[in-house]
C-alpha positions in Angstrom: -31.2 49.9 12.6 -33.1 46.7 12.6 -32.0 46.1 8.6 -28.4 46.7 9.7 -28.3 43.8 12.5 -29.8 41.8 9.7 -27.2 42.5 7.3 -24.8 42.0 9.8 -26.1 38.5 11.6 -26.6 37.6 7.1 -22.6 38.8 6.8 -21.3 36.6 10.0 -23.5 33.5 8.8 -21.8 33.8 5.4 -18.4 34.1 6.8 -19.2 30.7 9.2 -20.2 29.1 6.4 -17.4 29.4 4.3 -14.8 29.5 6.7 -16.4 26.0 8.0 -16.7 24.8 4.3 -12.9 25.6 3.8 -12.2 23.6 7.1 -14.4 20.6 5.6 -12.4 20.5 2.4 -9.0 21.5 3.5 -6.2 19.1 2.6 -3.0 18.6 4.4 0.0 18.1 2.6 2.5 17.3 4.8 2.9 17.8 8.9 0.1 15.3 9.7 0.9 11.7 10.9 0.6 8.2 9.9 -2.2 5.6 11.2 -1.1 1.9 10.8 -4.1 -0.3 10.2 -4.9 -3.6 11.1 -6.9 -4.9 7.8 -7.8 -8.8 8.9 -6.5 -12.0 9.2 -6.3 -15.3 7.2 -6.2 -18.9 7.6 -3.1 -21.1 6.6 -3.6 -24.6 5.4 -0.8 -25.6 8.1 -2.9 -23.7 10.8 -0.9 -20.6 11.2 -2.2 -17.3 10.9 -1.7 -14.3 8.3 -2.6 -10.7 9.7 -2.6 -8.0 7.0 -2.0 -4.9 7.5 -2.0 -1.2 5.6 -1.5 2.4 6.7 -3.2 6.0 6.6 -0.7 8.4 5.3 -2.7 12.0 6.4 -0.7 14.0 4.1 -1.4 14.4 0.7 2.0 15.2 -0.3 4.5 14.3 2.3 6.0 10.7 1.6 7.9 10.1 4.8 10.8 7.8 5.4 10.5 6.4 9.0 13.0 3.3 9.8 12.9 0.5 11.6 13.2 1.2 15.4 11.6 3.5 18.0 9.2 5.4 15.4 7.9 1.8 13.8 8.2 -1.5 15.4 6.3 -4.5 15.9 5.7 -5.8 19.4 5.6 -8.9 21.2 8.7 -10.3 19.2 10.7 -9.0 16.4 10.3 -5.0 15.9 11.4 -5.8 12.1 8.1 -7.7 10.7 8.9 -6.8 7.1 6.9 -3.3 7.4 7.5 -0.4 5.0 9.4 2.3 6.1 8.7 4.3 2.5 5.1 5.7 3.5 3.0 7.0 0.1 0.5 9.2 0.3 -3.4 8.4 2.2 -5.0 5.3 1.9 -2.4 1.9 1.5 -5.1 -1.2 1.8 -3.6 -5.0 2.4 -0.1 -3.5 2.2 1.9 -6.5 4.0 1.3 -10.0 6.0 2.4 -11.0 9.4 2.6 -14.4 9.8 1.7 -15.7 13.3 1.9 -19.6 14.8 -1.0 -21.7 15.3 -0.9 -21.7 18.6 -1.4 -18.0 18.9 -3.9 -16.7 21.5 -6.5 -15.3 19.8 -7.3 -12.1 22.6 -3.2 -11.4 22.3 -2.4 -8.6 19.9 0.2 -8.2 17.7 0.8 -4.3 17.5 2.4 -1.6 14.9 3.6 1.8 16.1 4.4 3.9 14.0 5.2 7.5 15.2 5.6 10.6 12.5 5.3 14.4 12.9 4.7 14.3 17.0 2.1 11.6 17.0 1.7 8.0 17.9 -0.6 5.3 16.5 -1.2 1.9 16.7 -2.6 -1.1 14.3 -3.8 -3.8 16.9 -3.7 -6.9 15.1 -5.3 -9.8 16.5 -7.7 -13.4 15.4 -10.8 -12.0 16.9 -13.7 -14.2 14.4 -15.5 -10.9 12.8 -12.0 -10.3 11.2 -11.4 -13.1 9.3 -11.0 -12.4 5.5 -11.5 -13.8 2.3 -11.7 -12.9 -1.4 -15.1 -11.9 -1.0 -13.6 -9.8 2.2 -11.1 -8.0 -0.7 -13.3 -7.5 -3.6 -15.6 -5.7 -1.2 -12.8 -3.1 0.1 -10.9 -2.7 -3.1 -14.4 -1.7 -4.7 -13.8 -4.6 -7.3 -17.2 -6.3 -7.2 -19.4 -8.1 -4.7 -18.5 -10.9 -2.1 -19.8 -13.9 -4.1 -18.3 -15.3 -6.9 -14.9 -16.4 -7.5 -14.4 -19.0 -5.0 -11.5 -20.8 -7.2 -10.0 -17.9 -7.6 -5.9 -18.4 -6.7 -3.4 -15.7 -5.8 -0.9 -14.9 -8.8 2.5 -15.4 -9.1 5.1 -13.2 -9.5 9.3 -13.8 -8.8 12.2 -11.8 -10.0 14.0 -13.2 -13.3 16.8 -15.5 -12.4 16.2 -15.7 -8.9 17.8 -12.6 -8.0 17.1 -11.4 -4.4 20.0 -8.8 -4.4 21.0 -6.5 -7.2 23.9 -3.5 -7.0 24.1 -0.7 -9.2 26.4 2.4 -9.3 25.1 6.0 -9.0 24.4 8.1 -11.8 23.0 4.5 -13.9 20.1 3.0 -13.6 18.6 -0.9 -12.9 16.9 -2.7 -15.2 14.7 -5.0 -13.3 12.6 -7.8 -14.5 10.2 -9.9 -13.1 8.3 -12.9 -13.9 4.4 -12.6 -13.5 1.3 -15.0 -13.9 -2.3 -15.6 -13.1 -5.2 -18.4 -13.5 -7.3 -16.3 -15.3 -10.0 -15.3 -12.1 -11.4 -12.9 -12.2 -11.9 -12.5 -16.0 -10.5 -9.2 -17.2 -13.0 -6.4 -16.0 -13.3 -3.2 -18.7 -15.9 -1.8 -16.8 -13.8 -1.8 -13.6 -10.8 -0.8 -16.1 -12.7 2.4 -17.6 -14.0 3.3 -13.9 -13.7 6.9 -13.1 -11.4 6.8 -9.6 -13.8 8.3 -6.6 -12.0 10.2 -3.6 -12.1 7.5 -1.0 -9.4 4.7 0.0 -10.7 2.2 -3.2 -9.0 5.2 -5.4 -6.0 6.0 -3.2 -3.9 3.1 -3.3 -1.0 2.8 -5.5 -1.8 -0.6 -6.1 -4.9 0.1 -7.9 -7.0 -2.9 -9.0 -8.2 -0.9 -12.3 -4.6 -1.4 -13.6 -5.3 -4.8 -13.6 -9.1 -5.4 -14.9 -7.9 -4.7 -18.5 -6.0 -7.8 -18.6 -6.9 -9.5 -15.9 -3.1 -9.0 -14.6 -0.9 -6.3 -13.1 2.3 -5.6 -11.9 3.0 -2.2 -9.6 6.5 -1.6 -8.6 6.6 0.1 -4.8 9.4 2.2 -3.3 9.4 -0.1 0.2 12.8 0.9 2.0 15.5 3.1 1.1 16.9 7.0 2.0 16.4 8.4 -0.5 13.6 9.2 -4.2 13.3 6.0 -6.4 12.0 6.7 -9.7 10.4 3.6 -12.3 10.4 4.0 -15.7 7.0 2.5 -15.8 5.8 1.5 -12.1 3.3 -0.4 -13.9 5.0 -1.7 -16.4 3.3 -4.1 -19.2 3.5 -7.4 -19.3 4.8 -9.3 -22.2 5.4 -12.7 -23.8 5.9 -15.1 -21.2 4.8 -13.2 -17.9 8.1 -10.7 -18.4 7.3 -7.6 -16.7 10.4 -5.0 -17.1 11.4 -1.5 -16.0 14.2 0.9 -15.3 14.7 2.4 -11.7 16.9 5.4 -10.7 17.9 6.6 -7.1 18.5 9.7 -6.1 21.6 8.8 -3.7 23.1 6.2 -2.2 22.5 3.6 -0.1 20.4 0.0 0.9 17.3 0.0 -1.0 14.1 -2.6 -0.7 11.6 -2.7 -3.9 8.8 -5.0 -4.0 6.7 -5.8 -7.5 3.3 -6.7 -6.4 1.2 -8.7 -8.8 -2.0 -7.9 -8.8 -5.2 -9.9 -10.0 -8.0 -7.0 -8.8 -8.7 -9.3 -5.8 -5.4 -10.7 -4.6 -2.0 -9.2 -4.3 1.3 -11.3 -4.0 4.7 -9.1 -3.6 7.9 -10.6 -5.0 11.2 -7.9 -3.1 14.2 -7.3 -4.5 17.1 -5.4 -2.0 19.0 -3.2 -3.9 22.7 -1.8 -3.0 23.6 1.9 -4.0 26.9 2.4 -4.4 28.0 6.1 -5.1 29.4 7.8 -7.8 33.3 6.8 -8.4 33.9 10.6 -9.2 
């Protein structure tokens, strides 16, 4: 009898081990929310303010569309701060910049909410001193290299060719897009970073990923950032060519006002160039 309650206690052990393993590693891929994130905040040379934010996209699969209005707003002041409204999936670091006056009050908060599958979060964003970034600040999250070094280093450039702000395009063709992109040269190209094998974590989640750009020292990631419905790139990182030209095709799935931004990317710093994008259905 006494084996037997052994056995038994050894079976029930087993079972709460594995069921709490499968808990542990359990992935959701959709029906979970979204948690905006307050990343830091930067100095301006005119003595305004720059908070940077990103998100927390729970789901592994699930890339909700959540507009502008009661489910994701900004507050005090415009709910429209430029936010996405196309969420990918899990970790999105330094995704978009609020700029704020100089004379903001550094205990007042500027806050996201974003609401999605039942749930409401908030990103407090605020000048508190401890959350004052840099490069250093950047390299450090984006798992790019240390916090020294690379004090010259300036943001690249990136702008749409001809100037082009708005484009239009009739469904079933596709866009050709082009952008312009360039760099200083800092940091050198990385082909260690380049050849890294990605970790599970938030420095290997991000669509922007900084190993795109460490073989050249240069990329360009195209980003679905507003729209109804599936945008597809023909290369979302696309290569860049003679003269900083950086091209790709894009398809929609339906009709309607689109925003895409091209972020250039230098494995520290990230500098968005958007592009809105009218739909206009099929004349059949």
């Amino acid at each position: 009898m006494k084996r037997y309650s052994r056995m038994v206690c050894a079976v029930a052990l087993l079972t709460v081990s594995l069921v709490s393993t499968a808990s542990a590693q359990e992935r959701w891929q959709r029906g979970q929310n979204i948690q905006p994130v307050f990343e830091g905040w930067e100095r301006n040379t005119d003595g305004s303010f720059t908070m940077v934010f990103g998100y927390l996209n729970r789901n592994y699969q699930e890339q909700p569309l959540i507009p502008v209005g009661p489910d994701n707003f900004f507050e005090p002041g415009p709910q429209d701060q430029g936010q996405p409204t196309h969420f990918y999936n899990r970790r999105q670091q330094f995704v978009f910049t609020v700029r704020v006056p100089a004379d903001w009050d550094a205990e007042r908060n500027l806050t996201w909410t974003v609401t999605h599958n039942g749930r409401t979060d908030y990103a407090y964003g605020h000048l508190w001193p401890v959350w004052e970034i840099d490069g250093g600040v950047m390299r450090l999250n984006r798992g790019t290299g240390t916090a020294q070094g690379f004090a010259d280093n300036q943001r690249p450039s990136i702008r749409l060719e001809g100037g082009a702000e708005h484009l239009e395009v009739t469904l079933p063709d596709s866009l050709e897009i082009t952008v312009i992109a360039g760099d200083d040269g800092v940091p050198p190209p990385n082909p260690r970073l380049a050849q890294r094998n990605p970790r599970r974590g938030p420095k290997s989640q991000a669509v922007v990923d900084p190993r795109n750009a460490a073989t050249n020292g240069l990329a360009v990631t195209w980003l679905h950032w507003r729209g109804p419905g599936t945008v597809t790139f023909s290369q979302q990182v696309p290569e860049i060519g003679a003269g900083g030209r950086a091209e790709t095709q894009v398809t929609f799935s339906e009709p309607g006002t689109y925003v895409l931004q091209a972020v250039a990317d230098d494995t520290v710093y990230l500098t968005p160039a958007t592009v809105t994008v009218t739909v206009n259905p099929s004349a059949q």
